[in-house]
N, C-alpha and C positions, 0 to 999 in steps of 0.2 A: 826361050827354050828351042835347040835345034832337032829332040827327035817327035814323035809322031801324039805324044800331048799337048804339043804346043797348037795343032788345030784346035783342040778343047781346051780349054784352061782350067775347067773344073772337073777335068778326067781326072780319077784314081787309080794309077798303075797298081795294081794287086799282086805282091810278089809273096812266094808260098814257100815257105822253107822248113815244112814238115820232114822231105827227108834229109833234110840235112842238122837242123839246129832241132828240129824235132826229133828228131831217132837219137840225139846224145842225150837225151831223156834215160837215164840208169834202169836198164832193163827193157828199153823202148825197142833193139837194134830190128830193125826188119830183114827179112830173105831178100834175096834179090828178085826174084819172082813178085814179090810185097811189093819191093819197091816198084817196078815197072807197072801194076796195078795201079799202085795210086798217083804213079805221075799220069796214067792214061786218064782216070778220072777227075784229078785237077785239068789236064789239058780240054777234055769234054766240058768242063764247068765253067771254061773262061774264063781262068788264072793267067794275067801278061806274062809271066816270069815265073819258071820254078826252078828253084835251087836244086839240084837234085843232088848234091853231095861231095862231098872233100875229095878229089880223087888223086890227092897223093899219101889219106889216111889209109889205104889199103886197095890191095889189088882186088878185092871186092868191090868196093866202092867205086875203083875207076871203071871197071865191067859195070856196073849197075847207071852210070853217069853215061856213057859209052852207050850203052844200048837206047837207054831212055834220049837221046841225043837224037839218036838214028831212026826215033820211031817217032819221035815229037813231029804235030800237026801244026796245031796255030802256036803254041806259049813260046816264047826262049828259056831257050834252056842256059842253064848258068852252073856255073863249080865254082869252087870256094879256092883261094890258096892263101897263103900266108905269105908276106912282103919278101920272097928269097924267089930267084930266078928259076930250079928247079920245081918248085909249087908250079906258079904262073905256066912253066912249060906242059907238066902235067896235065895241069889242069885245061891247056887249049888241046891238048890231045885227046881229051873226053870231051868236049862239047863242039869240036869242029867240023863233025859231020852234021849239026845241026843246021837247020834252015836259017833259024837265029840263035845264032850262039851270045852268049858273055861271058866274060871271066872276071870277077869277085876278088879283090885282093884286098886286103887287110891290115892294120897294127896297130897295137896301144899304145895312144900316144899320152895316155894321162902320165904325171909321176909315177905312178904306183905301176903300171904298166911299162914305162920306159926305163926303171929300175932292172928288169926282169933280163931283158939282153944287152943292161949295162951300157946303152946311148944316151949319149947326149942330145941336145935338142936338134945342133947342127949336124950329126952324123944320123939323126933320124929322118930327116929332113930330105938330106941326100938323097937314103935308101930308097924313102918314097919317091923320089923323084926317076931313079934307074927302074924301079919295078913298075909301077905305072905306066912309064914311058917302055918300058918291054913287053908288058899285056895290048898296049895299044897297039903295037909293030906285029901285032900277031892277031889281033881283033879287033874291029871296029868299034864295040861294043864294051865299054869296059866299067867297071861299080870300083870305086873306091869306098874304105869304110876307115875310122879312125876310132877303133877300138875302147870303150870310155870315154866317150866324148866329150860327154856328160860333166866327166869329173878333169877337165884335160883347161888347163889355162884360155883365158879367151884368146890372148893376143895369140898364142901357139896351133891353137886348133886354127883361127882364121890364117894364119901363113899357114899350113900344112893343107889345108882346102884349096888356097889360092894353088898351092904347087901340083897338088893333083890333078886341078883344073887343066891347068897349063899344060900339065904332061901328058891328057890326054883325055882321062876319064869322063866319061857321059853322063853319069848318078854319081853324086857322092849322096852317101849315106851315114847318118849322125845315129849310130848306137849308144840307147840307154843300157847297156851291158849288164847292169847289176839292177834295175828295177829303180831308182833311186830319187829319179825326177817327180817333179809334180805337174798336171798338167799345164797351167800358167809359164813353168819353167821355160815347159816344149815348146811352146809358141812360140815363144820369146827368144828362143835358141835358135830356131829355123829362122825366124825373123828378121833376126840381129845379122845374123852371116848373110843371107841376102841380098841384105840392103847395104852391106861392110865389105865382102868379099870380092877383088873386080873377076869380071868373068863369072858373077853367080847365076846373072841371067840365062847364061845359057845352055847350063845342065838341067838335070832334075836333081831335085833334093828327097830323099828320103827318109823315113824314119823304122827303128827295128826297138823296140820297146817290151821290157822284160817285166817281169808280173810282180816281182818279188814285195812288191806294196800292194799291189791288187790296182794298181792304177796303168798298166800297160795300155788297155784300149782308152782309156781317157786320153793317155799321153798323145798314142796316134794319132787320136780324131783333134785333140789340139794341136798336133804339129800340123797337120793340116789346112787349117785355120790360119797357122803363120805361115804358109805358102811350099808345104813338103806336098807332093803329088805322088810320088812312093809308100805305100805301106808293107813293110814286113812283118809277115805275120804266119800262123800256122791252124791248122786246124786243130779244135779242142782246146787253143790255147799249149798244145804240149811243147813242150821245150827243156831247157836248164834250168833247174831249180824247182820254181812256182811257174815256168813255162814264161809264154808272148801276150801276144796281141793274137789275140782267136781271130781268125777270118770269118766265123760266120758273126762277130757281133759287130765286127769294124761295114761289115757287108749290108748288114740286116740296120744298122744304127745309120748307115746315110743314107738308105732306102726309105727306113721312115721318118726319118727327120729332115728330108730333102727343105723343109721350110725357111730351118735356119742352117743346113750346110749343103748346099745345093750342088754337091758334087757326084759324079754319076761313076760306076765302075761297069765291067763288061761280064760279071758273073750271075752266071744264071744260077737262085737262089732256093731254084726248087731242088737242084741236087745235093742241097747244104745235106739234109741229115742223113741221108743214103751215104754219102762220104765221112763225115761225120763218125756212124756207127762202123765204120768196115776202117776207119783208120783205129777204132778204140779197138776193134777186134786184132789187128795186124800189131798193136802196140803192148796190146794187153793191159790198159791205160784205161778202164770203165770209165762214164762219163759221170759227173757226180749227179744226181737228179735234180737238186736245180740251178745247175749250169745254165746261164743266160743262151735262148735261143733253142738250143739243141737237149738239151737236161729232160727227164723223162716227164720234171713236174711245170714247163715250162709253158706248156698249155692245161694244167690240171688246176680245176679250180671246187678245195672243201668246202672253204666259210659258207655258211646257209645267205648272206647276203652276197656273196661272188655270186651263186647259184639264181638267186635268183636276177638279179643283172644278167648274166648269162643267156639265161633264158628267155628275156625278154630285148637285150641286144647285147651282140658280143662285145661291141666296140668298148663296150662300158670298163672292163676290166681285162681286154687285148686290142694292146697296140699293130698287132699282127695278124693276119690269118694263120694258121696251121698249115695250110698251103702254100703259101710263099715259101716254104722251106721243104717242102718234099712229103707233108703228110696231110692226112685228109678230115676233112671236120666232123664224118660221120664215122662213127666207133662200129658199129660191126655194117662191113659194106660184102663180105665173101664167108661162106661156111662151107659145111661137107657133101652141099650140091653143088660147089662152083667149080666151073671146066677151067681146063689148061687157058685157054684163050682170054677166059675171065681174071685170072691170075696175070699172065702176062701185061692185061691192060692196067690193071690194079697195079701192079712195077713201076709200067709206066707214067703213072700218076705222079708216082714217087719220086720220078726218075734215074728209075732202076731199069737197064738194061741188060738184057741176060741173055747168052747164045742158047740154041736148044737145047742141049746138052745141060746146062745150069737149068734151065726150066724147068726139064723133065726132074732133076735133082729134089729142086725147091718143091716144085708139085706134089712126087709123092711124102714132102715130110709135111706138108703142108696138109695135105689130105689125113695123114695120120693127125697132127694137130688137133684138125677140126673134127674128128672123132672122140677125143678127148673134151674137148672145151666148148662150151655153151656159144662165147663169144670169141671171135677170131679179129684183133684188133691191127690197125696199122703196125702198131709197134711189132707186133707178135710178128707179122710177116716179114718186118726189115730184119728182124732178129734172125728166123731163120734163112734169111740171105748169106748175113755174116756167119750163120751155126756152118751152113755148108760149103763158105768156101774155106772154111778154116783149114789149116794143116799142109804140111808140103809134102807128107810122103803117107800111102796107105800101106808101111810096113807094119804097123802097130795097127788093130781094129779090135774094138769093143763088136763082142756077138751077144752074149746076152749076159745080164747081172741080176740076180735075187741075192736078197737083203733083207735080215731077221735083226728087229731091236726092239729094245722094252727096259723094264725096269727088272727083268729076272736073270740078267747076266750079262754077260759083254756080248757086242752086236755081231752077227759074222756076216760075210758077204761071200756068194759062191759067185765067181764071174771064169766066164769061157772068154777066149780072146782067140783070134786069127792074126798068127806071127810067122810072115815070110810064106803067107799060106799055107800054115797049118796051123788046123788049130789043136786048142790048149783050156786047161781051164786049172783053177786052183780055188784052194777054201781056206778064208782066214778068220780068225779073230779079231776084233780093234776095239777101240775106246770110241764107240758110236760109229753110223754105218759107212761115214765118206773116209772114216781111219782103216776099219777091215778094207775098205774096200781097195782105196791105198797101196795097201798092204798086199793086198790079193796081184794087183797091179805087176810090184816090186817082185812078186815070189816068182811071177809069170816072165818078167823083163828086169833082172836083177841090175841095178844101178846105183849111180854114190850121188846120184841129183837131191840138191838139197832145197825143200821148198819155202819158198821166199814170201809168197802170198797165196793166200786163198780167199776168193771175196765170191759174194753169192748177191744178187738181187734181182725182187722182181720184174721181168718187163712191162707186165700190166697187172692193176688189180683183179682181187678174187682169190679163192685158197687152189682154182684149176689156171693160175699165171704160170706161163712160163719163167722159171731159173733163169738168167745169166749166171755164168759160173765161168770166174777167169781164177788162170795158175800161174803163177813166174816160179820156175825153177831155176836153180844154182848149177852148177857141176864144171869143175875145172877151168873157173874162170869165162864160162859159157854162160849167158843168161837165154832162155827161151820161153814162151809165153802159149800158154792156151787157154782159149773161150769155147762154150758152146752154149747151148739153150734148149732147156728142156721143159716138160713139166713136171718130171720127177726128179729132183734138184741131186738125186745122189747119181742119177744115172747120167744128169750135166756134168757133175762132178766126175765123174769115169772118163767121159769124152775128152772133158778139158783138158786132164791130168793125161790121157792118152797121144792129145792132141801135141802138147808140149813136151812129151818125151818124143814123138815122132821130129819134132821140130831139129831136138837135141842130137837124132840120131844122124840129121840131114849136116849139120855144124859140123860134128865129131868127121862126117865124111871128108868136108870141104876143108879139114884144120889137116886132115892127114891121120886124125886118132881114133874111127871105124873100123872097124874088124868087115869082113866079108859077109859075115850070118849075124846077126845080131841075134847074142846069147838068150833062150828060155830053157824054162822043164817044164815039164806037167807034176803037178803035186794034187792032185784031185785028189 
């Protein structure tokens, strides 16, 4: 290998492509403010490589590549293009302010893939050979990928490797595109080209492995094993379809299994679930609770024999501490005597960092919390991390909501709102209290957003847990997303549902289709 893994041979380049293959996750799309958040936090957490996005799919995307480019610390920054001249240019125009830049270029080379723009093997061949050989004349740093790999002839994939080689590339990357491999395959894939390929020694190989079997991080951790030193992967696992290769399991799974795959990455693992929860919030994408690693039940243990194991050592029934990943073994460690400075250092446990400004935020909902609830648990506090920085614009604001149901008529909800700085309030009807309330919403910020999902859980046990409560709305081809976290699940429901029309109203600005005032009445 000629770049900077070949000192290690069993280093795991860690490449992140949350915003880029993650965010085409249907409904996933982040602001660009989002996005410049989470590339800061991957860069903090000692991700090599993040992808940050297609930047010839939108003059959003190249601003959002572009900036995260010019403010990048340690990672390289990378963009995506498609084997055509125009991509490649693009896309060195968004990552060339960076310290380390790359550029990412691509094509299907299976049948089924090379049907599509109607080449033949020799005219595919070529292409790859002009584009490669033009991302390298412009960057030193350059990922080749062959789209299907998986599914793409041996004899053809190994020429089409050799030629990128040649033409320049530094990584080539073997995508399982459609999920379809087993891991045995992947090894054996990596493996085979390696030892087949001339000039294999001197790249890195990588792998990008799709879920759609549930076997993506198998596939990784066995291409691995046949000599890929690249992982692509995203957090949460989000992605196309059934998503990737989750970085906190590919992370967390050769940390503690260094026994038999002794290979080392450079990500510090106490920031997994702090990233984690603030990418589910920004995505609108809840985690499922027992998602490996990160899932809410992922250190929760019922069975009266777990419990008592537990009790007596934890090793018995966690391969992990709770701490290696950003949370802490003791459940209530701050209540409604703890100061700002006690808060902050509790963050930092976490590895949560927050300017004063967010502290002072966090502190007083936190104090309100712990006014409410007996126990104040880790999860509760990362929760309202993600509750407050939700939203990109405070033109829309919930002031206050009361809410009457029962079994003697339909629910009503009276709620006040502050719109453009005035406020407003209306009284509705519904079919139970999150519908009036809904409804009371719509009458105050009349709109055609059509809602997609509603999901509610809670972040910790007991009937005083805080809601999660995420929203995806519809409207003109726009999808937008809001969370909050409460512990009165209708009043998360407001927030949420407030949240993601603010979202909607920041879109409609940046598409061209905002009005000046955004329209209410008062119908009290």
């Amino acid at each position: 290998m000629t770049q900077s893994a070949q000192a290690d041979a069993n280093r795991v380049v860690i490449f992140d492509t949350t915003l880029r293959d993650g965010e085409q996750s249907p409904g996933a799309t982040m602001t660009h403010d989002e996005k410049l958040e989470i590339a800061e936090l991957l860069d903090d957490m000692g991700v090599d490589i993040i992808e940050a996005g297609f930047p010839i799919a939108s003059e959003g995307d190249f601003r959002a590549v572009s900036e995260i480019a010019e403010r990048s610390k340690d990672a390289v920054i990378c963009g995506l293009a498609r084997a055509q001249l125009p991509d490649i240019d693009r896309c060195w125009e968004a990552v060339k302010h960076a310290a380390k830049p790359r550029i990412h270029t691509f094509i299907g080379t299976s049948p089924l893939h090379r049907a599509i723009p109607n080449l033949t093997q020799d005219e595919m061949a070529d292409r790859i050979e002009q584009t490669v050989s033009h991302a390298r004349n412009l960057c030193d740093n350059v990922q080749w990928s062959p789209m299907d790999a998986t599914r793409t002839e041996w004899d053809y994939l190994c020429r089409v490797v050799e030629i990128a080689i040649k033409a320049g590339a530094s990584t080539i990357n073997i995508p399982d595109t459609v999920g379809y491999t087993a891991p045995r395959e992947s090894a054996d894939l990596i493996r085979r080209l390696i030892e087949t390929v001339p000039g294999a020694d001197d790249v890195i190989f990588a792998t990008h492995c799709h879920n759609d079997l549930g076997m993506a991080t198998a596939n990784a951790l066995a291409a691995v094993e046949g000599g890929a030193r690249q992982i692509e992967c995203t957090i949460n696992g989000l992605g196309e379809r059934a998503g990737n290769t989750a970085l906190e399991e590919v992370v967390m799974a050769l940390k503690v299994r260094g026994d038999i795959m002794p290979y080392t990455t450079g990500v510090d693992t106490k920031k997994i679930m702090h990233i984690s929860r603030r990418v589910s919030t920004v995505s609108g994408f809840p985690v499922q609770f027992n998602k490996a690693i990160v899932g809410k039940n992922a250190f929760a243990h019922e069975s009266g024999i777990h419990q008592d194991g537990m009790l007596k050592n934890a090793e018995t029934f966690e391969i992990m501490r709770p701490e290696d990943v950003g949370l802490q073994a003791t459940n209530l460690v701050m209540g409604k005597h703890s100061g700002r400075a006690a808060l902050r250092d509790k963050l930092r446990q976490m590895g949560v960092e927050l300017g004063d400004n967010q502290l002072k935020d966090v502190f007083v909902r936190f104090k309100e919390l712990a006014d409410r609830k007996k126990e104040v648990y880790d999860d509760d506090i990362l929760a309202l991390v993600t509750a407050t920085s939700d939203g990109d614009t405070n033109r829309l604001q919930l002031v206050n909501l009361a809410v009457t149901c029962g079994t003697g008529g339909p629910a009503q909800a009276v709620l006040e709102m502050e719109i453009d700085g005035k406020e407003v309030s209306a009284t509705c009807e519904g079919d139970g209290p999150v519908d009036a309330t809904f409804k009371a919403v719509r009458a105050l910020h009349p709109n055609a957003a059509r809602l997609q999902l509603y999901q509610v859980h809670a972040v910790t046990e007991g009937t005083d847990a805080q809601a999660t409560v995420s929203v995806r709305l519809e409207e003109d081809g726009m999808i937008a997303t809001g969370q909050s976290a409460d512990t009165d699940t209708v009043v998360a429901s407001a927030k949420a549902y407030i949240n993601a029309l603010n979202r909607l109203v920041v879109r409609r600005g940046k598409t061209g289709k905002d009005v000046k005032e955004i329209s209410y009445k008062d119908v009290s």
